[in-house]
VEXMI-156601 format. One record per residue (C-alpha): residue in three letters; x, z, y. Coordinates in nm, 4 decimals. Each point is the difference from the previous one (the first is absolute). Layout:
BEGIN
NODE; ALA; X; Z; Y
...
//
This chain:
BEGIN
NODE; UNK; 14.1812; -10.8266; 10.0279
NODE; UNK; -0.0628; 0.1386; -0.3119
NODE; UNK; 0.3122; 0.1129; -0.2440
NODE; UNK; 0.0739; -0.2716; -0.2540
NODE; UNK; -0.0725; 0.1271; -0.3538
NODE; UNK; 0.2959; 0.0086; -0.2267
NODE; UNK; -0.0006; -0.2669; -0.3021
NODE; UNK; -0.0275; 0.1567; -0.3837
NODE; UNK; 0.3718; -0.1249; -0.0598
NODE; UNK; 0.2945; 0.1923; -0.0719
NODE; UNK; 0.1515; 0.1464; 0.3342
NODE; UNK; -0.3072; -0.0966; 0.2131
NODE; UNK; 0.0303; -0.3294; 0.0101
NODE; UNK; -0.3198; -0.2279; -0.0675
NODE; UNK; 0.0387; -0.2414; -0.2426
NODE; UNK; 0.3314; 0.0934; -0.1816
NODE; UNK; -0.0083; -0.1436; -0.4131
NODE; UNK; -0.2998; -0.2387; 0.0727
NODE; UNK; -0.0088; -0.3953; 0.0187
NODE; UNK; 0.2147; -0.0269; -0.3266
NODE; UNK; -0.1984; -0.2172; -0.1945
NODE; UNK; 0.1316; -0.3284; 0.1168
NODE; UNK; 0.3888; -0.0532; -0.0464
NODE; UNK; 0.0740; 0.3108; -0.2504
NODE; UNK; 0.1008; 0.1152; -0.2913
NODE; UNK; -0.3039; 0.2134; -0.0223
NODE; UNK; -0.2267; -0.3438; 0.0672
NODE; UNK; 0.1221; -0.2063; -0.2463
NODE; UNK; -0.1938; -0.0161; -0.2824
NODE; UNK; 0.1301; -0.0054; -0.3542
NODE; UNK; 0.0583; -0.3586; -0.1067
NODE; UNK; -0.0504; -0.1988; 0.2993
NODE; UNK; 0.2939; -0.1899; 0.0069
NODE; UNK; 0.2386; 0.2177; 0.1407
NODE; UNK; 0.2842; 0.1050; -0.2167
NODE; UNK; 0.1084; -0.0449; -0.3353
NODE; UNK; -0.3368; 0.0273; -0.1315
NODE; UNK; -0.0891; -0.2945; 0.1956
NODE; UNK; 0.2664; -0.2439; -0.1210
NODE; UNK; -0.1109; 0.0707; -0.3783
NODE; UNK; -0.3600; -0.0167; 0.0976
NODE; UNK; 0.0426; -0.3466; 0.1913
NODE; UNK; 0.2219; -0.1336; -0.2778
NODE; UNK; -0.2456; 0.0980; -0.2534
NODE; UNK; -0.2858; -0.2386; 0.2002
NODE; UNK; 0.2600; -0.2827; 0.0248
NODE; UNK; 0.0692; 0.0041; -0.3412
NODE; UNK; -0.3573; -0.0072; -0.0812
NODE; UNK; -0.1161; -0.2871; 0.2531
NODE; UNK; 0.2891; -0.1997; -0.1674
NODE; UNK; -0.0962; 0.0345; -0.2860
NODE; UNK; -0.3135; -0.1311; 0.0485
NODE; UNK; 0.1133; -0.2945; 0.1779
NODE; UNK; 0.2282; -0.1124; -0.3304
NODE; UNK; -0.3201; 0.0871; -0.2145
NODE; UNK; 0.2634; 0.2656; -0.2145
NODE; UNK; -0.0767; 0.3932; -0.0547
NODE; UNK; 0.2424; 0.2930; 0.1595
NODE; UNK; 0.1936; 0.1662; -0.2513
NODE; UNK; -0.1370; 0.2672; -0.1297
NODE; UNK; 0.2276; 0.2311; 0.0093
NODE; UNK; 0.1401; -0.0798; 0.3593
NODE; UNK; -0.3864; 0.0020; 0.1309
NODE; UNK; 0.0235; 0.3416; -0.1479
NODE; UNK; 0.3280; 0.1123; 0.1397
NODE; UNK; -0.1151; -0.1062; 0.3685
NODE; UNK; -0.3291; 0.1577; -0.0005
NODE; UNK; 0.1640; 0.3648; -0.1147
NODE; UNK; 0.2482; -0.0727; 0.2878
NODE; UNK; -0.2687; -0.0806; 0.2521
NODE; UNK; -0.1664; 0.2905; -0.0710
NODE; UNK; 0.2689; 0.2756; 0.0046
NODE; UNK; 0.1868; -0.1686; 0.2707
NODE; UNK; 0.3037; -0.1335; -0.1516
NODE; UNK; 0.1916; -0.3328; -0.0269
NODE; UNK; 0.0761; -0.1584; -0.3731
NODE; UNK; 0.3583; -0.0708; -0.0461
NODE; UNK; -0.0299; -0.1642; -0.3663
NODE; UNK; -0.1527; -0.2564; -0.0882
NODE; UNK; -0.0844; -0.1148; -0.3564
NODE; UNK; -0.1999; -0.3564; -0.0598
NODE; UNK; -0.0956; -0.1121; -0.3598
NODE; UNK; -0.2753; -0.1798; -0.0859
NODE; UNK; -0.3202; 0.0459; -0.1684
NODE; UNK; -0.1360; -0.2009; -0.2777
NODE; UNK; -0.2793; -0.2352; 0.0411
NODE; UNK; -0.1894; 0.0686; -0.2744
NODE; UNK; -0.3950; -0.1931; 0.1028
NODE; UNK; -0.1097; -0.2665; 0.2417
NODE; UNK; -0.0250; 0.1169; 0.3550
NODE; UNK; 0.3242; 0.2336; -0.0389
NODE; UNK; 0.2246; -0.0129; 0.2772
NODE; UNK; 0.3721; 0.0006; 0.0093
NODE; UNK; 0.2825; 0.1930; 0.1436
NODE; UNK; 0.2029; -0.2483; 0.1979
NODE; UNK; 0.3330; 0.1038; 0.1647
NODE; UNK; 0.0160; -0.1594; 0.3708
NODE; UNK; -0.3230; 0.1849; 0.1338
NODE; UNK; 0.1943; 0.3433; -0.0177
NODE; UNK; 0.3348; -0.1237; 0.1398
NODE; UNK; -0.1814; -0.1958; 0.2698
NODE; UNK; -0.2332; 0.2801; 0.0699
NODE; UNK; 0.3763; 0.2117; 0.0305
NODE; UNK; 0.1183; -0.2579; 0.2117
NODE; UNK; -0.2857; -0.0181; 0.2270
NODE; UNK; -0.0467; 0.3659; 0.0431
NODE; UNK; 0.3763; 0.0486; 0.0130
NODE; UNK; -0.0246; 0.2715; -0.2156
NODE; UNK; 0.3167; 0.1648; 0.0085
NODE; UNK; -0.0186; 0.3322; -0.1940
NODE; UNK; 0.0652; -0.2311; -0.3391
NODE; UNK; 0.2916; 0.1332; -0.1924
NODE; UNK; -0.0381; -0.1458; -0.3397
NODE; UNK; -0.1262; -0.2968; -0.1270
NODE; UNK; -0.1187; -0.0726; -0.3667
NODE; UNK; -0.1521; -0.3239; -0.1551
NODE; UNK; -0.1062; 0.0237; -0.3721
NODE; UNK; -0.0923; -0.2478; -0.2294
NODE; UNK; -0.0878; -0.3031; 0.2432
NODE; UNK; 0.0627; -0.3785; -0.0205
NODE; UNK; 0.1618; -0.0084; 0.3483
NODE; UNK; 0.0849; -0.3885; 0.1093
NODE; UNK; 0.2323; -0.1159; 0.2274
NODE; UNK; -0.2435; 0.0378; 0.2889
NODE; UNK; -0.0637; 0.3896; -0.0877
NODE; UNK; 0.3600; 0.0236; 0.0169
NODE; UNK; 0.0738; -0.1342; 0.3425
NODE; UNK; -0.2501; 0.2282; 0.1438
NODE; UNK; 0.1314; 0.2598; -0.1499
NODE; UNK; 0.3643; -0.1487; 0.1451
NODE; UNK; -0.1502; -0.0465; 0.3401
NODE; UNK; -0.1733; 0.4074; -0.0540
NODE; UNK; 0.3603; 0.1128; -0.0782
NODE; UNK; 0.1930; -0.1645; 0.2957
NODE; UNK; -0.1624; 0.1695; 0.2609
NODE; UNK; 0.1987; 0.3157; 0.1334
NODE; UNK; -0.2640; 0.2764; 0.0903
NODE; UNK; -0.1487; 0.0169; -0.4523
NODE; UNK; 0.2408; 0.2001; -0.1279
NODE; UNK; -0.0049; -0.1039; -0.3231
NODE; UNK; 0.2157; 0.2724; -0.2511
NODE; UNK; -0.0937; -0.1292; -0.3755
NODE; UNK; -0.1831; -0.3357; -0.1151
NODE; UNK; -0.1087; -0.0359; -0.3447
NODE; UNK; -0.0733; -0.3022; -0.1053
NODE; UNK; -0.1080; 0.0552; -0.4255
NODE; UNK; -0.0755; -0.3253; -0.1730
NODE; UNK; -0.0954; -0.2085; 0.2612
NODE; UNK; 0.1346; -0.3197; -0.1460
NODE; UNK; 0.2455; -0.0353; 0.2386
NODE; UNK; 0.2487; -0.3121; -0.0743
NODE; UNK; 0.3212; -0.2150; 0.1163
NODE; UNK; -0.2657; -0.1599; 0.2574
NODE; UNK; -0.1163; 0.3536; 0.1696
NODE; UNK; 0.3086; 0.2031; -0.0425
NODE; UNK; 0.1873; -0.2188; 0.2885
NODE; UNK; -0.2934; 0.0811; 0.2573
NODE; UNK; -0.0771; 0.3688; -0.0754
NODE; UNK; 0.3944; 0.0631; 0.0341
NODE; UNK; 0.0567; -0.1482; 0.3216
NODE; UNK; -0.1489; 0.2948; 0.1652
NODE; UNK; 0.2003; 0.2283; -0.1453
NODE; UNK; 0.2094; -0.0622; 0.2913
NODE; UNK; -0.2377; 0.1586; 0.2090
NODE; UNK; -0.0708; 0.2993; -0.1642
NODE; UNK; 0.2077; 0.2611; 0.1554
NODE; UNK; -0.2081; 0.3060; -0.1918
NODE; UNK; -0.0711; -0.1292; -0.3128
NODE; UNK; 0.2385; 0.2136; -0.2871
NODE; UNK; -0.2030; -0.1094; -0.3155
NODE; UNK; -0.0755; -0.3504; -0.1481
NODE; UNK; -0.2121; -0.0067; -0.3626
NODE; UNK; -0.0504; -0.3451; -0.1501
NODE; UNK; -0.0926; 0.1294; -0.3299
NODE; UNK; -0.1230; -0.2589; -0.2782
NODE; UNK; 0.0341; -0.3092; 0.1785
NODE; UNK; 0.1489; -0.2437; -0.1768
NODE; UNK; 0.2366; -0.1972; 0.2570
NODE; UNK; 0.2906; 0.0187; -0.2453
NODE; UNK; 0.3977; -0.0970; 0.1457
NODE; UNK; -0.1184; -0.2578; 0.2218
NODE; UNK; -0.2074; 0.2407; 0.1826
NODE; UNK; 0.2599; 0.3156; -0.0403
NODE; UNK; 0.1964; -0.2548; 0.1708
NODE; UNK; -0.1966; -0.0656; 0.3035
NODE; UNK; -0.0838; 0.4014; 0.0206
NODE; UNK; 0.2913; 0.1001; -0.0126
NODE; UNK; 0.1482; -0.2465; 0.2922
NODE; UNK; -0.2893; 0.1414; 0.2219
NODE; UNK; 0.1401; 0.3300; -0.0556
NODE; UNK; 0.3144; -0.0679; 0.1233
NODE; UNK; -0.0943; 0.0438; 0.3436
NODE; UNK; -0.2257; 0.3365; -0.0359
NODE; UNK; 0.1953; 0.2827; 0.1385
NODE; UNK; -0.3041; 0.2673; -0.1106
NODE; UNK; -0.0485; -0.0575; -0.4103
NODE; UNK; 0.1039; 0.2876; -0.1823
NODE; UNK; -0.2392; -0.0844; -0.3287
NODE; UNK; -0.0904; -0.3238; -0.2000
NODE; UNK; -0.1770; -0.0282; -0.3384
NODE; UNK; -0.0543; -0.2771; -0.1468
NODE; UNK; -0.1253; 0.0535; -0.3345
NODE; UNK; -0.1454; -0.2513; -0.2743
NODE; UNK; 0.0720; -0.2827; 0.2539
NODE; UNK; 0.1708; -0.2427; -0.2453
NODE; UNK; 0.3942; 0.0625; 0.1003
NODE; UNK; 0.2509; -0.1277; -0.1958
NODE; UNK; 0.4004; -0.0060; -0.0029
NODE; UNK; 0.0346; -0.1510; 0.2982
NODE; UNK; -0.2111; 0.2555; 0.2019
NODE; UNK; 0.2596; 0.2831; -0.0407
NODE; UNK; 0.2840; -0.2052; 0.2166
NODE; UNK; -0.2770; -0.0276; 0.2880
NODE; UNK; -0.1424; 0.3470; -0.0608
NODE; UNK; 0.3715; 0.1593; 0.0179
NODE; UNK; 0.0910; -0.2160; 0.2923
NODE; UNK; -0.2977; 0.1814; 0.2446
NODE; UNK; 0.0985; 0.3435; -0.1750
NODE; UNK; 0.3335; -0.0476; 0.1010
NODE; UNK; -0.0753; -0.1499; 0.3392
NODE; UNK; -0.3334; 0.1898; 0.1658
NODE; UNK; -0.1167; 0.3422; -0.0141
NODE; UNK; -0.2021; -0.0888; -0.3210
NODE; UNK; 0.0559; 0.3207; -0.2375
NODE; UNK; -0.2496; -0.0006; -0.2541
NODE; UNK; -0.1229; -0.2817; -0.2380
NODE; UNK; -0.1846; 0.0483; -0.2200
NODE; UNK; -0.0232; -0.2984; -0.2762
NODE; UNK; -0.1642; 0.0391; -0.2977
NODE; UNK; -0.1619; -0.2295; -0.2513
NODE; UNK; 0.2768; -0.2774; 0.0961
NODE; UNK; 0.2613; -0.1564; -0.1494
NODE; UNK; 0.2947; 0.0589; 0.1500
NODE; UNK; 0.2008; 0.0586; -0.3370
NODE; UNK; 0.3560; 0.1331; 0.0235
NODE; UNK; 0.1390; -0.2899; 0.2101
NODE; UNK; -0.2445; 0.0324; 0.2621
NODE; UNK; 0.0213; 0.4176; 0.0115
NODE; UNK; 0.3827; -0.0488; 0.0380
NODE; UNK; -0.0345; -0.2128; 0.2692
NODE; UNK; -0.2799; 0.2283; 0.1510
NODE; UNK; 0.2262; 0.2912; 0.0107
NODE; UNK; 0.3754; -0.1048; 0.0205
NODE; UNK; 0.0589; 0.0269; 0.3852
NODE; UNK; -0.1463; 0.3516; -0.0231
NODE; UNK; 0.2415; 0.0972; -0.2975
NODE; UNK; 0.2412; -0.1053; 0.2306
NODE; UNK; -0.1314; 0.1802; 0.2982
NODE; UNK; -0.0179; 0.3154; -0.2334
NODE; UNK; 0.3647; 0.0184; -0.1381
NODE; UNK; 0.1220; -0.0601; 0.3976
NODE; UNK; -0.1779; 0.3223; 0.1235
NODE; UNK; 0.0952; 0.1665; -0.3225
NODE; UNK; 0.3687; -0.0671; 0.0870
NODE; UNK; -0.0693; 0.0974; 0.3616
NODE; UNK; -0.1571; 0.3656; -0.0969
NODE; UNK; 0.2920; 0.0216; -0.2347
NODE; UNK; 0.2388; -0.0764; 0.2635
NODE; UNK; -0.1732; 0.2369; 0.2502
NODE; UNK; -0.0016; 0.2913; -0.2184
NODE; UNK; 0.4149; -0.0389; -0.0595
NODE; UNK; 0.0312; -0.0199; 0.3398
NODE; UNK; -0.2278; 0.2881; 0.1093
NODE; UNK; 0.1769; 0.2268; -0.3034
NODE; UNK; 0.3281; -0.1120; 0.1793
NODE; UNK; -0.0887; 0.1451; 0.3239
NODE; UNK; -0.1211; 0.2967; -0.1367
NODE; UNK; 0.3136; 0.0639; -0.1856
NODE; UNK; 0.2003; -0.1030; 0.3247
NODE; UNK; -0.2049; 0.2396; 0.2102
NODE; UNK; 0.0261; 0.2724; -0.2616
NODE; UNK; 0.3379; -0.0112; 0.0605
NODE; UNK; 0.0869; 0.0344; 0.3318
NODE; UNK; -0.2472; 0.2505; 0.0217
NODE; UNK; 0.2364; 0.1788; -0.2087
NODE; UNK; 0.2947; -0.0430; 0.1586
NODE; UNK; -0.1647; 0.0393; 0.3516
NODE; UNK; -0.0193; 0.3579; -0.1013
NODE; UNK; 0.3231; 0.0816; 0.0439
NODE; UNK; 0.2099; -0.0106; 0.3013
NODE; UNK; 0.3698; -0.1525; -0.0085
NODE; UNK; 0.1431; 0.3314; 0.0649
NODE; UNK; -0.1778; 0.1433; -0.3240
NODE; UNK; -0.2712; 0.1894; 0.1843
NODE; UNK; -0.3436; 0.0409; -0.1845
NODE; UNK; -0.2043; -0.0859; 0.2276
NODE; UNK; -0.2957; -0.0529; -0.2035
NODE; UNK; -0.3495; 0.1511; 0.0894
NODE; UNK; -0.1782; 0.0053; -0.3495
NODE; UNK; 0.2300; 0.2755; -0.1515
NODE; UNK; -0.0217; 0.3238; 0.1227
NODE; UNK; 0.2233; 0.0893; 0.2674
NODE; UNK; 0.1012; -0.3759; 0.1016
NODE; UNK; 0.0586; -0.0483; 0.3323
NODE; UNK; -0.1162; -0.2992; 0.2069
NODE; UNK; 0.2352; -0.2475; 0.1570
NODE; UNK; 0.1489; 0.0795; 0.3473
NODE; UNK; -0.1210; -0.1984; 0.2786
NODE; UNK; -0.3071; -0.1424; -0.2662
NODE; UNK; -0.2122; 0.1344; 0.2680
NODE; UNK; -0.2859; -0.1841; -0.2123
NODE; UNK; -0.3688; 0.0742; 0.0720
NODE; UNK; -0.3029; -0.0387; -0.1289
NODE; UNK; -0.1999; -0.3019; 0.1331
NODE; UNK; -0.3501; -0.0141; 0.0844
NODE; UNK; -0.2516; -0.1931; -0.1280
NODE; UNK; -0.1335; -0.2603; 0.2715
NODE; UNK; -0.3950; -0.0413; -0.0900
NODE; UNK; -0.0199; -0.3437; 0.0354
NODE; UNK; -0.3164; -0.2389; 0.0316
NODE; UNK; -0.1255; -0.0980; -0.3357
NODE; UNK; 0.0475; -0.3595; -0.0415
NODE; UNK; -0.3025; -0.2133; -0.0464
NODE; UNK; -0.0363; -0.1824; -0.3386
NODE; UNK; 0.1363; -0.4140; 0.0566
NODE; UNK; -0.2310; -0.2284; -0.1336
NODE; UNK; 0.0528; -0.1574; -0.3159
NODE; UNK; 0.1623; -0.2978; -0.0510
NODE; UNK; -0.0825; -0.3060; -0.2508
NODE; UNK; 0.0845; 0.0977; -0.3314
NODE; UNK; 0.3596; -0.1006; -0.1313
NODE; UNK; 0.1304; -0.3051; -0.1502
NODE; UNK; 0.1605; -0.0173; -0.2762
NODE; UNK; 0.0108; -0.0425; -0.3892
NODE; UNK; -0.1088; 0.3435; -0.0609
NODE; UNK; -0.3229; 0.0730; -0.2525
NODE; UNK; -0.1869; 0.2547; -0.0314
NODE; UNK; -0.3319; -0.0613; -0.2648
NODE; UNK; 0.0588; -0.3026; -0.2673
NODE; UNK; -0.2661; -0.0534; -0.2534
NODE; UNK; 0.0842; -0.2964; -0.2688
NODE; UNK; -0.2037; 0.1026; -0.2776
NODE; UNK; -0.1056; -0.2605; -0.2020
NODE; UNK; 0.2692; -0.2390; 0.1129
NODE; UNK; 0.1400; -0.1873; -0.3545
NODE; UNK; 0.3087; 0.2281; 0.0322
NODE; UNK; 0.1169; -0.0670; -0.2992
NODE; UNK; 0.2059; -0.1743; -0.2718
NODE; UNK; -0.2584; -0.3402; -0.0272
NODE; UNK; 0.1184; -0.1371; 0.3598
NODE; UNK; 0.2409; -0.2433; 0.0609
NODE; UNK; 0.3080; 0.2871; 0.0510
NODE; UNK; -0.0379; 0.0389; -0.3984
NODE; UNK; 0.0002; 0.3594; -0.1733
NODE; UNK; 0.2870; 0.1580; 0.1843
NODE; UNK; -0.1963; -0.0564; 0.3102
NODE; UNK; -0.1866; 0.2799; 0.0324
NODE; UNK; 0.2912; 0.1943; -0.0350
NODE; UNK; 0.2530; -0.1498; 0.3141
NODE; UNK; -0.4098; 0.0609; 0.1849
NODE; UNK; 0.0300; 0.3437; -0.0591
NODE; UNK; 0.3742; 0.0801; 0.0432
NODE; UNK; -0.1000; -0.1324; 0.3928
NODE; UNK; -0.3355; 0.2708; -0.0104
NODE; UNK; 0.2695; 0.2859; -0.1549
NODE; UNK; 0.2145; -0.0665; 0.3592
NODE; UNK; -0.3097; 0.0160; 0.2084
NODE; UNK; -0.0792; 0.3183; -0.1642
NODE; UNK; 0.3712; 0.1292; 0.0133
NODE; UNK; 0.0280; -0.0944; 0.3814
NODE; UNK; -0.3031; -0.0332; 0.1764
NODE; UNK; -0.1305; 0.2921; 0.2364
NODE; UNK; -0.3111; -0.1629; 0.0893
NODE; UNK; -0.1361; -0.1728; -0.2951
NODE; UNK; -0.3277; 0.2440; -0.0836
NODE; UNK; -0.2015; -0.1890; -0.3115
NODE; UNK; 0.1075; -0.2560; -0.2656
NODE; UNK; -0.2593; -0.1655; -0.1920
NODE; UNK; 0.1391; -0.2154; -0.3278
NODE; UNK; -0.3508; 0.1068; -0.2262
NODE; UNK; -0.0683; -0.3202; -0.2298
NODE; UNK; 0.3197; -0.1280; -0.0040
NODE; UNK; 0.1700; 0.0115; -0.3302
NODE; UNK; 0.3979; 0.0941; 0.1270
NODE; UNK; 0.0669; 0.1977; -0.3726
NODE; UNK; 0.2104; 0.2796; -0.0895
NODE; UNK; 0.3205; -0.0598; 0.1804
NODE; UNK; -0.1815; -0.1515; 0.3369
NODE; UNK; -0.1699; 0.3376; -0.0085
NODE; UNK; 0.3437; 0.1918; -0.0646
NODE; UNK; 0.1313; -0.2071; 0.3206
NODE; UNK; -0.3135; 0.1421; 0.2208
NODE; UNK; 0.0430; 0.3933; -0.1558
NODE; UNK; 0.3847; 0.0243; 0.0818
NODE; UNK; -0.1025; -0.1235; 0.3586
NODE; UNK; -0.2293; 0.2917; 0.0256
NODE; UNK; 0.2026; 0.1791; -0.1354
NODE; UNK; 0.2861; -0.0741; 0.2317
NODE; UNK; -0.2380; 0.0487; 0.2589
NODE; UNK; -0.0679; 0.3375; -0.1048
NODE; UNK; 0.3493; 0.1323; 0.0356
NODE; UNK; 0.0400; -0.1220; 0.3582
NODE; UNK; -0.3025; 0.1432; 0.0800
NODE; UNK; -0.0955; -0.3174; 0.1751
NODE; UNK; -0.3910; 0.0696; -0.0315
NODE; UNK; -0.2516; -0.0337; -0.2485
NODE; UNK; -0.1965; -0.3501; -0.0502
NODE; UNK; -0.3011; -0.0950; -0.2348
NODE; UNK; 0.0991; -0.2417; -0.2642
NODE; UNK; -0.2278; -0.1842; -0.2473
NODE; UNK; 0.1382; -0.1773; -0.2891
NODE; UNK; -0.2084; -0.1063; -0.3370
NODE; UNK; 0.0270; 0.1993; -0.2814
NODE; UNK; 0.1584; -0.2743; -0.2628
NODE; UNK; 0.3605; 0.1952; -0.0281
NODE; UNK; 0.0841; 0.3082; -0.2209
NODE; UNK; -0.1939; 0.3000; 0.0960
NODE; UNK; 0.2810; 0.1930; 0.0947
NODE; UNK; 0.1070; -0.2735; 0.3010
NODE; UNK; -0.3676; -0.0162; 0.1272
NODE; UNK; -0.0243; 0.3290; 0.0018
NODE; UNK; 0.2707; 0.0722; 0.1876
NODE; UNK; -0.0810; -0.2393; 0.2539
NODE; UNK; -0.3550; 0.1486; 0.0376
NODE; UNK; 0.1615; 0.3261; 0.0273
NODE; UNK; 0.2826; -0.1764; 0.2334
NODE; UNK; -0.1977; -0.2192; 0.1896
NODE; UNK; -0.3142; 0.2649; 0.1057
NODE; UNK; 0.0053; -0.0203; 0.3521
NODE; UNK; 0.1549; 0.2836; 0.2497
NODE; UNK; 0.1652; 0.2998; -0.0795
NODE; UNK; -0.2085; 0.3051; -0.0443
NODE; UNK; 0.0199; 0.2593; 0.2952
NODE; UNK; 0.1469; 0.3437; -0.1337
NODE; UNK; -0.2467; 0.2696; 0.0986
NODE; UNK; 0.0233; 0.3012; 0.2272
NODE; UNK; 0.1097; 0.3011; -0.2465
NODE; UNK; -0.2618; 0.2853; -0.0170
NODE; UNK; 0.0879; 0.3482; 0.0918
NODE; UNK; 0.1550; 0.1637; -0.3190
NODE; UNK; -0.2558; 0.2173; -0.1128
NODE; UNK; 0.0164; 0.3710; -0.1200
NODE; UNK; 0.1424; 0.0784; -0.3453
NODE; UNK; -0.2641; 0.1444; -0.2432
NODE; UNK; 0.0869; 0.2898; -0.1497
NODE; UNK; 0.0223; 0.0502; -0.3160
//
């Protein structure tokens, strides 16, 4: 029989590194389903055929957003709908439910953030967005919903599935006008939201009665930030906004106080005895920092080795905490002042509450009170709590306060109230004398 002739392939054998065309990585061709470039390139279709069945246009900018994804072979994370003006017959419009059904459809589940802009949404756009929001596998981070003339009647459904939304950290509502009623309802739907770190709910109408519901969540969920300007909360309303954190603050003050006594104590305590434990009851020296100082018979102490132990893996974390703690509070533009009910002195008993959450808070990072006429002693209240602040050395926070008080007090506060402390700098090598 004649030999059998060897194959081309590495090591002799025929046929090694062919047939991979079908079922590899080196088959597939760019864009043909497979992959993240497939999702965006199949929800970019969907969206389109939708669209054409409700006789509305894509958005532009989210038609653009998908087609730059599709082509470089990513997945968009944020979305941003608004919608374009109609300006001549046979213009289309940009209608909300053909993107979240085409999400929904395509279960589309690289979308992060969520932003609506300037649309009419009725009761029905809501509950799809409800129904879009309850399932588990969109993990939904932000929604932004900015003047979408949300009311009393739409608030109830939308906040319903917050209870559902494990992931979601920020909530805008910006420049809807649901006033207390609607803070109301919000603010009960929050209740049950163990993930919210972030509200704002600016130019929405609140009144007084807002800041009891508003610093009922704060004190009760993991809600840190609000941010609330273009209101009118006046001074009854902030105080009732921010009294359970005062509290909070002047309890952890007292605790770090007590702490520090206590630590100082033991240090003194231990100072001592290792004083005394340096001599023996016979007289004996027996220390071992002086020279000469003999070590203690029968010590027989030796040096222990370091075990190299397994590093241990990072735990997961947990929800956020609970508790009337904030962080970020923006009420400029809030009728703090003298005009409200609370009468001129008002503004004043408002600010001697802001001067303890200044003196005692560790966490609080901004305060916002722009457009709020407090005066000259309100904004002597807010400089001796940075002040105050400043000799603890409790951390630096950004503070904003109009400038209708002496120059001198707003000043200060400016000066007071920048932000965090500057880092000192490394020293340079002292450089050469010149000579003379």
């Amino acid at each position: 029989m004649p030999p059998k002739k060897k194959g081309k392939g590495k090591g002799g054998k025929a046929g090694k590194g062919k047939g991979k065309g079908k079922g590899s990585a080196k088959g597939k061709k760019k864009g043909d389903g497979g992959g993240e470039n497939g999702e965006t390139k199949k929800l970019l279709k969907t969206y389109e055929r939708y669209c054409a069945q409700t006789n509305s246009q894509m958005c532009p900018g989210i038609r653009r957003l998908l087609k730059a994804a599709a082509e470089d072979d990513k997945v968009v994370t944020k979305f941003i709908l608004e919608p374009v003006p109609v300006e001549k017959e046979g213009d289309l419009p940009v209608l909300f439910d053909p993107l979240i059904v085409s999400l929904r459809n395509e279960r589309y589940k690289h979308i992060r953030d969520l932003h609506v802009w300037d649309y009419p949404m009725s009761l029905e756009n809501v509950a799809q967005l409800a129904l879009f929001l309850e399932k588990p596998f969109y993990p939904i981070r932000l929604l932004e919903l900015m003047d979408c003339l949300l009311d009393a009647v739409t608030i109830p459904r939308l906040v319903r599935s917050f209870d559902f939304c494990d992931l979601m950290t920020t909530l805008v509502l910006d420049y809807n006008e649901f006033g207390d009623e609607g803070c109301k309802i919000l603010c009960k739907g929050l209740e049950r939201n163990v993930s919210m770190l972030s509200v704002s709910l600016c130019y929405c109408d609140l009144g007084v009665e807002s800041g009891k519901h508003l610093g009922h969540i704060v004190s009760t969920t993991a809600i840190r930030e609000l941010f609330l300007d273009g209101n009118e909360l006046q001074c009854e309303g902030t105080m009732e906004l921010i009294k359970l954190c005062v509290d909070q603050s002047e309890t952890e003050a007292y605790q770090r106080e007590e702490e520090a006594r206590l630590k100082a104590e033991e240090e003194a305590l231990k100072a001592e005895q290792d004083k005394l434990s340096r001599f023996d009851t016979s007289g004996g020296d027996y220390s071992g920092s002086e020279k000469g100082g003999k070590s203690p018979p029968g010590s027989g102490k030796k040096k222990k080795k370091k075990k190299k132990g397994k590093k241990k893996k990072k735990e997961p974390e947990g929800p956020p905490p609970i508790g009337p703690w904030i962080y970020k509070l923006h009420l400029a533009d809030n009728g703090i002042d003298g005009l409200g009910d609370g009468g001129s002195f008002a503004p004043i008993i408002c600010m001697r509450l802001f001067k303890k959450l200044l003196m005692n808070s560790k966490c609080l990072e901004e305060l916002d009170l722009d457009d709020n006429l407090i005066g000259e002693l309100g904004g002597r209240e807010i400089q001796e709590g940075l002040e105050h602040r400043k000799e603890i050395k409790l951390g630096g926070v950004k503070v904003r306060t109009s400038h209708q008080m002496t120059p001198d007090t707003f000043n200060s506060i400016v000066k007071l109230g920048s932000g965090g402390v500057k880092k000192k700098g490394k020293k340079g090598k002292k450089g050469k004398k010149k000579k003379k």
